[in-house]
MOPAC internal coordinates of N, CA, C and O (Angstrom, degrees):
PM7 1SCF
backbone

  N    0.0000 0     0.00 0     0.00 0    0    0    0
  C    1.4582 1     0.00 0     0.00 0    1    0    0
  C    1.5244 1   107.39 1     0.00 0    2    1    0
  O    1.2310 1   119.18 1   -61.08 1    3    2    1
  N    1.6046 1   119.17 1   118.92 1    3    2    1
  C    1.5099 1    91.77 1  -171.42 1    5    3    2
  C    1.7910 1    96.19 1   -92.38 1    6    5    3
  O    1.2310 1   122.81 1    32.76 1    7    6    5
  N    1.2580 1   112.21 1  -147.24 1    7    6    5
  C    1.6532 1   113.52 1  -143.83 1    9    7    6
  C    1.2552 1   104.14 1   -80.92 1   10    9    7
  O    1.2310 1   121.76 1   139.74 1   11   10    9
  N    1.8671 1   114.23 1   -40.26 1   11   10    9
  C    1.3294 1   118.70 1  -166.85 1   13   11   10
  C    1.6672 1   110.52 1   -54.55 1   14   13   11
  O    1.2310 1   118.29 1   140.33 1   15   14   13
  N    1.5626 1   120.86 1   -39.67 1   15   14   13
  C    1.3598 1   147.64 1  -166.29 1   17   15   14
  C    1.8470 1    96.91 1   -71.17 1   18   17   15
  O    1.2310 1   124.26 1   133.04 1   19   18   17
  N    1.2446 1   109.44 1   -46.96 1   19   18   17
  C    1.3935 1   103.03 1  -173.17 1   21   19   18
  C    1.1125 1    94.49 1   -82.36 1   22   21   19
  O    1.2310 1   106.66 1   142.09 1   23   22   21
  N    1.4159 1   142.42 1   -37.91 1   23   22   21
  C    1.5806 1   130.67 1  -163.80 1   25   23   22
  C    1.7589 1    88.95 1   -70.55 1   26   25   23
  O    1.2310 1   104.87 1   126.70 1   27   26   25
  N    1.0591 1   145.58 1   -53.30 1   27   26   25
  C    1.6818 1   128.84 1  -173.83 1   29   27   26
  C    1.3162 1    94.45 1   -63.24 1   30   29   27
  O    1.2310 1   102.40 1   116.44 1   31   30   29
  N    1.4969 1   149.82 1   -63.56 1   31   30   29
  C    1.0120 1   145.08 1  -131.28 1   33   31   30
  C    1.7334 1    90.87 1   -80.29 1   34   33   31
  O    1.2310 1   114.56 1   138.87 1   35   34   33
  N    1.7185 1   127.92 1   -41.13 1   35   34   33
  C    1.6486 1   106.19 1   169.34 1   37   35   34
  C    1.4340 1   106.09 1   -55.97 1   38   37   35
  O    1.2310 1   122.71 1   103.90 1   39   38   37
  N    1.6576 1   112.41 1   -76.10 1   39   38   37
  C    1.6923 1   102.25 1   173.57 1   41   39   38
  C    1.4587 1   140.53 1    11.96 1   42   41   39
  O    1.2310 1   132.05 1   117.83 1   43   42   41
  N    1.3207 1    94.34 1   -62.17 1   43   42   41
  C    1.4147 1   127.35 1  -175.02 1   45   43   42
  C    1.6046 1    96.21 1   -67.54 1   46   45   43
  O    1.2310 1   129.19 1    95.53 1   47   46   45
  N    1.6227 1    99.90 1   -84.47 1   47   46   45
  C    1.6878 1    87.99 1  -170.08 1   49   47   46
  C    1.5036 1   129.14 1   -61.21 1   50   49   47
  O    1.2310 1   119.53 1  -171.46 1   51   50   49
  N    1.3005 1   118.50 1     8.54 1   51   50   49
  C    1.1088 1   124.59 1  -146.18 1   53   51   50
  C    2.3562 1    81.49 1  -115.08 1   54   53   51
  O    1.2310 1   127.92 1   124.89 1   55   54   53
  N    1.2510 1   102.35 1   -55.11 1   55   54   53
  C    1.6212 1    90.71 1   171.23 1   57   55   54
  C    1.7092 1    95.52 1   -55.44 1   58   57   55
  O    1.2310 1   114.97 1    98.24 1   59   58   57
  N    1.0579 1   127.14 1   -81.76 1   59   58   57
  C    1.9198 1   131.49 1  -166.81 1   61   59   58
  C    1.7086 1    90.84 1   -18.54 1   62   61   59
  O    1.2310 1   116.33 1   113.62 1   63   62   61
  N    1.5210 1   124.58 1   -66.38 1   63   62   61
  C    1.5122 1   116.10 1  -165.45 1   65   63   62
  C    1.0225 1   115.90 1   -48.59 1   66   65   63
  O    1.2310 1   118.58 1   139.94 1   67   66   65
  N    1.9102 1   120.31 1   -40.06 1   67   66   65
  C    1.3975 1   138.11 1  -161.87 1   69   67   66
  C    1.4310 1   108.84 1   -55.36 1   70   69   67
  O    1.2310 1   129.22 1   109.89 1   71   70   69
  N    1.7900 1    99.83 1   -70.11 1   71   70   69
  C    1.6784 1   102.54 1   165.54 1   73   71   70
  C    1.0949 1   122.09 1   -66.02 1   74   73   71
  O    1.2310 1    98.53 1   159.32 1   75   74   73
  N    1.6634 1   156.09 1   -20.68 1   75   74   73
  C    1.1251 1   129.55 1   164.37 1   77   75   74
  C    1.5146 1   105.84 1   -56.63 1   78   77   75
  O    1.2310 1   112.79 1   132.25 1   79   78   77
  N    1.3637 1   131.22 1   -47.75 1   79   78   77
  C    1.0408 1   115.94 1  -174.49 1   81   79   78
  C    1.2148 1   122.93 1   -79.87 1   82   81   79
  O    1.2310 1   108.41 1  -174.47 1   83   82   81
  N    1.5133 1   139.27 1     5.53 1   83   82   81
  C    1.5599 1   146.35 1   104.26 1   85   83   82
  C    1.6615 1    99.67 1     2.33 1   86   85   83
  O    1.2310 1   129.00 1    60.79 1   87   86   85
  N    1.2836 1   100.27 1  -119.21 1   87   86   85
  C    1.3266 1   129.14 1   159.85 1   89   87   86
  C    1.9624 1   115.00 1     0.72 1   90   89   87
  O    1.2310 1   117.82 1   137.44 1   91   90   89
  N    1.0535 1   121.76 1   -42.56 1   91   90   89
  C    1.1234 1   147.92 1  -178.99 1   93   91   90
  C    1.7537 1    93.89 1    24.86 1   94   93   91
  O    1.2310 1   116.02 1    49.20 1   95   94   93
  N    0.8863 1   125.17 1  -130.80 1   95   94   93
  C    1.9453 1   127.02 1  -143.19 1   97   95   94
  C    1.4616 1    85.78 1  -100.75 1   98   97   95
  O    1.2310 1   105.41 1  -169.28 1   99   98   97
  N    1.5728 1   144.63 1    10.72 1   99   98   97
  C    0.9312 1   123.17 1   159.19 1  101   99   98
  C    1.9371 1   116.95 1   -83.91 1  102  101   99
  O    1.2310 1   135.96 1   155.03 1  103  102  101
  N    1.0851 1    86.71 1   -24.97 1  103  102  101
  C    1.9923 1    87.19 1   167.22 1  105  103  102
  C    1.0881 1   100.30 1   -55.83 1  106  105  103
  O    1.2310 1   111.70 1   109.48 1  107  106  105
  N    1.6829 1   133.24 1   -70.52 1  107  106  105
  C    0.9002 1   140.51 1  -160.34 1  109  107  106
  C    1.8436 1   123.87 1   -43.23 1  110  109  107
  O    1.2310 1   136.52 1   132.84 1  111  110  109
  N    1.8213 1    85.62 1   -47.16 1  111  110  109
  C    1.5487 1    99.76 1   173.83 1  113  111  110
  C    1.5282 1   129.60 1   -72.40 1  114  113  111
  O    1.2310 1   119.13 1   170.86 1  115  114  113
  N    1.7802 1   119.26 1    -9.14 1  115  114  113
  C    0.5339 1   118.48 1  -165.28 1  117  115  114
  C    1.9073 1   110.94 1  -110.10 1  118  117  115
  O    1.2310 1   135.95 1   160.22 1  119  118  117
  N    1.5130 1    86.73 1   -19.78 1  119  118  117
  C    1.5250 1   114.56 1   174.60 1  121  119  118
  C    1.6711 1   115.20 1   -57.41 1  122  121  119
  O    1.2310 1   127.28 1   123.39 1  123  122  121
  N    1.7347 1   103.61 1   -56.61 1  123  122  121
  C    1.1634 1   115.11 1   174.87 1  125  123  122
  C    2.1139 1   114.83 1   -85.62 1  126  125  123
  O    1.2310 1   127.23 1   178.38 1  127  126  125
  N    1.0918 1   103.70 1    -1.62 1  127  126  125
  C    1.4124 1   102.74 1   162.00 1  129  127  126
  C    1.1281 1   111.83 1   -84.67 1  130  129  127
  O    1.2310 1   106.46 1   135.65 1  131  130  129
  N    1.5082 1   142.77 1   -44.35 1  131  130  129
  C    1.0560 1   132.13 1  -173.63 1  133  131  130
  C    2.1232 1   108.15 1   -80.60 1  134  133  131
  O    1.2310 1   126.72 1   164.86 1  135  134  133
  N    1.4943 1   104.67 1   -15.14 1  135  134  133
  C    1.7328 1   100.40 1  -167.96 1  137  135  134
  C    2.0810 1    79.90 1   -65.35 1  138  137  135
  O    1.2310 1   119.35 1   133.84 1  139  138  137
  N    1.4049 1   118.84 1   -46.16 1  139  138  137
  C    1.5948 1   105.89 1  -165.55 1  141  139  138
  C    1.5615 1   105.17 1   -89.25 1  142  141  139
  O    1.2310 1   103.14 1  -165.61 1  143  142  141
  N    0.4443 1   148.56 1    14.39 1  143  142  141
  C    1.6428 1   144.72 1   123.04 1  145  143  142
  C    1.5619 1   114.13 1   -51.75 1  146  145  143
  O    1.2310 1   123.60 1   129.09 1  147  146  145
  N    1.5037 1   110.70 1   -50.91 1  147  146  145
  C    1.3911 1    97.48 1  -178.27 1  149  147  146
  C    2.0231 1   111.67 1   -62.34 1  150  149  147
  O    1.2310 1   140.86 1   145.00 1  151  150  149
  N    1.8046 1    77.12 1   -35.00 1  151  150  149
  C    1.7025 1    69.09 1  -171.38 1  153  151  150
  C    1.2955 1   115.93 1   -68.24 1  154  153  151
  O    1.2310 1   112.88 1   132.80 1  155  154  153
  N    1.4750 1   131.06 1   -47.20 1  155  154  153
  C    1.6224 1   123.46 1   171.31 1  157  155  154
  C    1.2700 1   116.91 1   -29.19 1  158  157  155
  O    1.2310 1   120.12 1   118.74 1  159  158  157
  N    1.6897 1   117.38 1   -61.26 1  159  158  157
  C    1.1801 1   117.06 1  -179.65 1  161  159  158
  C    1.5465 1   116.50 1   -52.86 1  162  161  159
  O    1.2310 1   111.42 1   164.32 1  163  162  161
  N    1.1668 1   133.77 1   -15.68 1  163  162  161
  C    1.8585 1   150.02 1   179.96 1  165  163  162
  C    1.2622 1    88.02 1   -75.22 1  166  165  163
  O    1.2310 1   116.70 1    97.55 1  167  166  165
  N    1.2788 1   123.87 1   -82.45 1  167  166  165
  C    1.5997 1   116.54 1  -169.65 1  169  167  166
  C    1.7234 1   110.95 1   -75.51 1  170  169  167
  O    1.2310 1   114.21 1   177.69 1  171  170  169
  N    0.9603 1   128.56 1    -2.31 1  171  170  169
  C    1.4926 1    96.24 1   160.96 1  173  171  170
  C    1.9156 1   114.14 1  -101.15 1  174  173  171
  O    1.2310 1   125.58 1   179.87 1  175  174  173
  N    1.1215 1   106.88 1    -0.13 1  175  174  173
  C    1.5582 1   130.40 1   134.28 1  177  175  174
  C    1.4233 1   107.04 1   -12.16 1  178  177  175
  O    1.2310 1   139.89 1    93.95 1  179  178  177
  N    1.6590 1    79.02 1   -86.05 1  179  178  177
  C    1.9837 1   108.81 1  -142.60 1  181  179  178
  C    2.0294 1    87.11 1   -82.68 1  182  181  179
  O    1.2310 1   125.77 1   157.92 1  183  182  181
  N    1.0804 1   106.52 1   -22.08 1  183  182  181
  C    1.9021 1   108.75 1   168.51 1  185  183  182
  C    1.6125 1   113.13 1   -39.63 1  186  185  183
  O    1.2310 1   140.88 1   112.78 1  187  186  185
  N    1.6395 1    77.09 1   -67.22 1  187  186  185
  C    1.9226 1    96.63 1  -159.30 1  189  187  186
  C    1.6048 1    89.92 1   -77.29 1  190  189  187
  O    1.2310 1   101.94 1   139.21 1  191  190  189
  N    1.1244 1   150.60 1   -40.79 1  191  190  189
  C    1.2007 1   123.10 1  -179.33 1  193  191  190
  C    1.7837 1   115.34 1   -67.64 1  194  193  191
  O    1.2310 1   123.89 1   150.24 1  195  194  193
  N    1.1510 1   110.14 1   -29.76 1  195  194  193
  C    1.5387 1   109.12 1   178.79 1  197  195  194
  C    1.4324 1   112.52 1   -82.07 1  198  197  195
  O    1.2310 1   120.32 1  -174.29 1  199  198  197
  N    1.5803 1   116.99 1     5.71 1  199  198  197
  C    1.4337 1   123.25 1   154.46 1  201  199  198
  C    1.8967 1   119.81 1   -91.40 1  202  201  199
  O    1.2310 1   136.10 1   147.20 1  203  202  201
  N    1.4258 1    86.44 1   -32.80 1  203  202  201
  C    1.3814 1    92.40 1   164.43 1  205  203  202
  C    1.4238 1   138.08 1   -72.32 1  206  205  203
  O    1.2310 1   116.39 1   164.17 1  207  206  205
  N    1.2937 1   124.47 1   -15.83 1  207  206  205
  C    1.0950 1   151.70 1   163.08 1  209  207  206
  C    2.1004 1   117.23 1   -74.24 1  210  209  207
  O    1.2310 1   128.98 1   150.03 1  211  210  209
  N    1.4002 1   100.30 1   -29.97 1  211  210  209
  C    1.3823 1    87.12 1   173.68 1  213  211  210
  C    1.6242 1   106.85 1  -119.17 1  214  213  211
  O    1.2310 1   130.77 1  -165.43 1  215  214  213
  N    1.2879 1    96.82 1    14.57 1  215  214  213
  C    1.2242 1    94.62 1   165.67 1  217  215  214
  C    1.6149 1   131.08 1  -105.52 1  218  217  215
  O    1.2310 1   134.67 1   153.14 1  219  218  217
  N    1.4577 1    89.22 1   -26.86 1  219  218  217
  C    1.9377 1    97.99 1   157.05 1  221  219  218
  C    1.8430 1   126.26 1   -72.77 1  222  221  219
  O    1.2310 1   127.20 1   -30.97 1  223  222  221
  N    1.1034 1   103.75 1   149.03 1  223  222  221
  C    1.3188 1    94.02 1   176.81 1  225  223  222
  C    1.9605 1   110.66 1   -74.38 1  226  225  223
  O    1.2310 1   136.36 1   -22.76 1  227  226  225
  N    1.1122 1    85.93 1   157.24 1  227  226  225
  C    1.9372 1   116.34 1  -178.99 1  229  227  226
  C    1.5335 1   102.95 1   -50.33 1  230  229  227
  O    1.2310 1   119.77 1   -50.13 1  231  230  229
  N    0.9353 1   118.03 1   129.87 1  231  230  229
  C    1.9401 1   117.69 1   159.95 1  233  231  230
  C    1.3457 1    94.04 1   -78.41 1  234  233  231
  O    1.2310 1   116.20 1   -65.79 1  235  234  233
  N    1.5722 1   124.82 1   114.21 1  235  234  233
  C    1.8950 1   113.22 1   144.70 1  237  235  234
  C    1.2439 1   106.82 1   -33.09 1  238  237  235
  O    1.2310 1   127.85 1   -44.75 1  239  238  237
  N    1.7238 1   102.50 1   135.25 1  239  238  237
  C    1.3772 1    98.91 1   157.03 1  241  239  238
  C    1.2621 1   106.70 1  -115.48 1  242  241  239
  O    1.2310 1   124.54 1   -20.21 1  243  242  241
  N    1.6068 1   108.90 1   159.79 1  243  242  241
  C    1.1837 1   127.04 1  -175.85 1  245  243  242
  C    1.5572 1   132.60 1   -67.82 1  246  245  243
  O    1.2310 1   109.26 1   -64.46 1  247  246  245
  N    1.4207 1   137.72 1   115.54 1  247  246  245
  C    1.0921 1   129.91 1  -142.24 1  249  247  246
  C    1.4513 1    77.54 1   -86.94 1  250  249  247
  O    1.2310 1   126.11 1   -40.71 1  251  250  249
  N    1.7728 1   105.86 1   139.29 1  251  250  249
  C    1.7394 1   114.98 1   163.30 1  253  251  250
  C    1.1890 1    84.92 1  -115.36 1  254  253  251
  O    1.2310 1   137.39 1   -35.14 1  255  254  253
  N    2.0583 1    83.91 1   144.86 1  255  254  253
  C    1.7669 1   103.00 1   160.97 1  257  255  254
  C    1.0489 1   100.05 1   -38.98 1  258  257  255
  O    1.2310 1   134.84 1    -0.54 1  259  258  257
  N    1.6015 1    88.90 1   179.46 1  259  258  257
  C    1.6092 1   119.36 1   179.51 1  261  259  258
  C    1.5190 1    97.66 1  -138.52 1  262  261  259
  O    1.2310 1   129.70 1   -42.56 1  263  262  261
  N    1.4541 1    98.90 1   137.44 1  263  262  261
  C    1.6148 1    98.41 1  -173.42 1  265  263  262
  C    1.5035 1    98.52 1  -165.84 1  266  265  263
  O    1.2310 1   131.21 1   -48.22 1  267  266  265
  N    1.6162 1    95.97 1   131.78 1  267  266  265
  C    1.4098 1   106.52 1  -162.90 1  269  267  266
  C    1.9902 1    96.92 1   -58.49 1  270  269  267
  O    1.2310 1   135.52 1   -15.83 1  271  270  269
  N    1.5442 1    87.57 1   164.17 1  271  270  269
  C    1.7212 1   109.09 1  -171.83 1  273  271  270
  C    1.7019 1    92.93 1   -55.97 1  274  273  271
  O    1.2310 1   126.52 1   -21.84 1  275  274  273
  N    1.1510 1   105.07 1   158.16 1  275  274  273
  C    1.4196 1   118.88 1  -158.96 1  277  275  274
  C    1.4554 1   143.78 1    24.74 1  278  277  275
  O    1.2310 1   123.61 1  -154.50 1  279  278  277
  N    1.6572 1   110.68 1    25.50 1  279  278  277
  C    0.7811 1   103.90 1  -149.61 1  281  279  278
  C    2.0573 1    81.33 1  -100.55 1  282  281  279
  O    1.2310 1   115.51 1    -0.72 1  283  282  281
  N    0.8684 1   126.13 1   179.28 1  283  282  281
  C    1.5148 1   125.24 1   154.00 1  285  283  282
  C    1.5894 1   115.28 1   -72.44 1  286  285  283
  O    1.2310 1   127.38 1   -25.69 1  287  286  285
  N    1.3478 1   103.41 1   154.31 1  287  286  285
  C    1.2964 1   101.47 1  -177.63 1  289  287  286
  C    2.2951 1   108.17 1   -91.17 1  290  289  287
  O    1.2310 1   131.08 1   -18.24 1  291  290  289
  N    1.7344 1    96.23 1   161.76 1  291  290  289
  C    1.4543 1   113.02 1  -151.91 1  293  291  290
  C    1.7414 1    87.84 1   -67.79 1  294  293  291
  O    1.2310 1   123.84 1   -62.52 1  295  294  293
  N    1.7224 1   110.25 1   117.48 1  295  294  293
  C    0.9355 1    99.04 1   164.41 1  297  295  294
  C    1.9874 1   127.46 1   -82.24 1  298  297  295
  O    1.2310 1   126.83 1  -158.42 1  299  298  297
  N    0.5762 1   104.47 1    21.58 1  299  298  297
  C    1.9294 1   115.64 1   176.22 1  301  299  298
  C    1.3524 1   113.03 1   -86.03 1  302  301  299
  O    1.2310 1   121.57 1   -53.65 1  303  302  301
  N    1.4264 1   114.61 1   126.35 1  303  302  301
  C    1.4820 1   117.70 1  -155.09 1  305  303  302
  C    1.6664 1   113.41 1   -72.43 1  306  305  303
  O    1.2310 1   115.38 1   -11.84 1  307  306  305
  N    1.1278 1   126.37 1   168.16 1  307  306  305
  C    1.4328 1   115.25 1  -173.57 1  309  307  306
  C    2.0232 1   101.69 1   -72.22 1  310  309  307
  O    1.2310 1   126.34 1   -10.72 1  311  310  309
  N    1.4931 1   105.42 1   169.28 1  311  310  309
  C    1.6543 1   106.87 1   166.83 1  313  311  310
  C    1.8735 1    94.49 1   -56.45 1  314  313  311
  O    1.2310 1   127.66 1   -23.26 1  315  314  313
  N    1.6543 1   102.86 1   156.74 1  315  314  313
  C    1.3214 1   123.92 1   166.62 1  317  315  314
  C    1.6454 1   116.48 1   -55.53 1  318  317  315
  O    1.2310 1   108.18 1   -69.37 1  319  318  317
  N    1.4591 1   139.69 1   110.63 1  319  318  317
  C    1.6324 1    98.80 1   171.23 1  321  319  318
  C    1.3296 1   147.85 1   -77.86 1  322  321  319
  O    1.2310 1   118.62 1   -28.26 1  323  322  321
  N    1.2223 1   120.24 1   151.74 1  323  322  321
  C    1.6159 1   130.15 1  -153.37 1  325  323  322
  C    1.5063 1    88.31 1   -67.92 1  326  325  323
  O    1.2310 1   132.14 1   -46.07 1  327  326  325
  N    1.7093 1    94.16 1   133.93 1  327  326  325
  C    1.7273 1    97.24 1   158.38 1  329  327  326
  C    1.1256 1   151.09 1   -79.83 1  330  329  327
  O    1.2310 1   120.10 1   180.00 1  331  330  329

């Protein structure tokens, strides 16, 4: 880096230090207030959907053949279903 590049590049970090330390522990406080807000709001998210889930009924799922590894799958149609 020759000198001109490092003389902006202190400059540089040297305003960035200035205002964080402006700013002082209220960035900080306000940074990490909003990271747990985001997170509450994530789990009461991931809550209400994992209430929603045992509270709806199940889709049947569909039984797939079984067919050994590489083999192609059984072309023969399933039984008719009973009425």
């Amino acid at each position: 880096m020759d000198g001109e590049n490092a003389r902006w590049l202190d400059r540089a970090s040297g305003a960035v230090e200035s205002r964080l330390n402006q700013l002082g522990t209220r960035y900080l406080r306000t940074l990490v207030s909003s990271f747990e807000e985001r997170g509450r709001q994530a789990e009461a998210a991931r809550a209400e959907a994992e209430a929603k889930a045992k509270t709806e009924p199940k889709a049947e799922a569909k039984a797939e053949p079984k067919t050994e590894p590489g083999q192609p799958p059984d072309p023969t149609p399933p039984p008719p279903a009973k009425p």
